[in-house]
N, C-alpha and C positions, 0 to 999 in steps of 0.2 A: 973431619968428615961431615960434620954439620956444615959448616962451607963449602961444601959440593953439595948438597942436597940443595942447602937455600939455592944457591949459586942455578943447579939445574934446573932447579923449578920454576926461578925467573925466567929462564932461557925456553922454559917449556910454556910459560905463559904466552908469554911473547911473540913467539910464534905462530899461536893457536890466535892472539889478536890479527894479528896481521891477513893471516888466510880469510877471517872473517870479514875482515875490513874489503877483501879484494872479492868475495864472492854476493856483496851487498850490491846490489846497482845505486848508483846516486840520486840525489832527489832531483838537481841543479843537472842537467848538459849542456855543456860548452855554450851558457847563456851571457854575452857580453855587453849586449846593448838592452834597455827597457825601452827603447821603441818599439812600437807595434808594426809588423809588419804583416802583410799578407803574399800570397802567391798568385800570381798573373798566371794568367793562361798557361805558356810554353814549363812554368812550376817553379820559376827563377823567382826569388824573394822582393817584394816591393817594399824598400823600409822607405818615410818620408825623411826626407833630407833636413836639417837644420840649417843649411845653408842660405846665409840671407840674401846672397847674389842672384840665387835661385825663385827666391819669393818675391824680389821687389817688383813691384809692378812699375812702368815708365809714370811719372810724375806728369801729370798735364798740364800744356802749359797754358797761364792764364791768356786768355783772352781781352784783346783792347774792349774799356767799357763803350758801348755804342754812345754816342752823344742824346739828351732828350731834350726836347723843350717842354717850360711849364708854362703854361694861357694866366696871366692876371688879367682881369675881367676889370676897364674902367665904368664904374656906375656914378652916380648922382652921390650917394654918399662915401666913395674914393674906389680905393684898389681894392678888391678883394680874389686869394688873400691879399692882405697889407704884408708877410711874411710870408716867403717862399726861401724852400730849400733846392739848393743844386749842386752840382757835384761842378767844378772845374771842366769849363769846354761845353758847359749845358747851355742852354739857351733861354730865355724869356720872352713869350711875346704876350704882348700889350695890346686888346682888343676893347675898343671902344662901344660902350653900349650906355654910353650917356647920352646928356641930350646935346651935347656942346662937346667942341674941338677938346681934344689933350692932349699935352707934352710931355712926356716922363721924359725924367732927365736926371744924371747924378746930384747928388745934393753938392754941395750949396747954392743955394738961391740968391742971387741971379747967375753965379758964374760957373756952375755945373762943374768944379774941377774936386770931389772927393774922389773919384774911381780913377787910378793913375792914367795920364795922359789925356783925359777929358778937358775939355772946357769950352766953354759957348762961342768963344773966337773961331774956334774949327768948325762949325757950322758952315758948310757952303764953299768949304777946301775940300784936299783931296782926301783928308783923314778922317772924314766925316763919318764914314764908315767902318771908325777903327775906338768912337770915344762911347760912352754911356749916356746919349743923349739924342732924341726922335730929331731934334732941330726943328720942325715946324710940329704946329696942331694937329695933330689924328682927328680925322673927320670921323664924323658918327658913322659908325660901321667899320669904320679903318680898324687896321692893327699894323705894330710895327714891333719889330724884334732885337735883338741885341744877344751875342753872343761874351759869356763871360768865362776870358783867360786868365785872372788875378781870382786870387783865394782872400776872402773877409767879407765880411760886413758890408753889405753896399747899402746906404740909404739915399731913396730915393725921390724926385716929388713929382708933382705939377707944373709947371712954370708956369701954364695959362693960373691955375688956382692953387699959390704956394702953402696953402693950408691942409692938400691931402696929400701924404708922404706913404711908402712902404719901406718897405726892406730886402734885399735880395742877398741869403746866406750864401757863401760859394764855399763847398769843399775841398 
């Protein structure tokens, strides 16, 4: 008889949990996602998407670098700069503001062939236009330019005055 007692009054607990459990409203409803969401006008839910196909923006595409020229200034005491930097396809022009003619020309002295394909033989051919070298004196006031397609170290000089040299970095 003690075993229907215990026995009913678990069964009487039990039951009185359960009704309670159902007449509780919950803390939580039907909350699945922790994005935040809001409601747009018409009252439809706006959640932001995770979607990265969605966010990526188009990737721009780089742009060819313009080409520049840099001015060395020939004076009485040389080039200045003696050092210029350039990027591959830049330019160099050479403006005379001394008192006397100059030739810049790739080194070496006399035969101008450091800068691939140069050399003072081509002077006066059809490739003259293609080496690291004025071929004649830049008169006072002259300039004359050169554009540079090979990446290094270009050193360069005088020919009329093999004593005053630069350098033209190409990136």
């Amino acid at each position: 008889m003690a075993i229907v007692i215990i026995a009913g009054g678990g069964v009487y607990f039990f039951n009185k949990s359960k009704q309670k459990e159902s007449t509780e409203s919950p803390t939580t409803s039907n909350q699945t996602s922790q994005t935040p969401s809001s409601q747009n006008s018409n009252g439809a839910q706006n959640t932001p998407s995770n979607n990265s196909a969605s966010n990526n923006q188009p990737t721009p595409t780089p742009q060819p670098q313009t080409p520049k020229t840099v001015t060395v200034k020939i004076t009485a005491e040389g080039f200045s700069p003696s050092i210029v930097s350039i990027n591959k396809g830049d330019s160099v022009t050479w403006i005379n503001e001394s008192a006397s003619p100059s030739w810049p020309a790739s080194a070496m002295h006399p035969t101008h062939t450091v800068y691939p394909g140069s050399n003072i033989t081509k002077c006066g051919t059809d490739e003259q236009g293609t080496i690291f070298d004025a071929c004649a004196g830049i008169a006072v006031g002259g300039q004359w330019t050169f554009k540079f397609t090979n990446s290094g170290d270009w050193k360069y000089h005088d020919h009329l005055n093999p004593s005053k040299f630069g350098t033209v970095k190409v990136q």
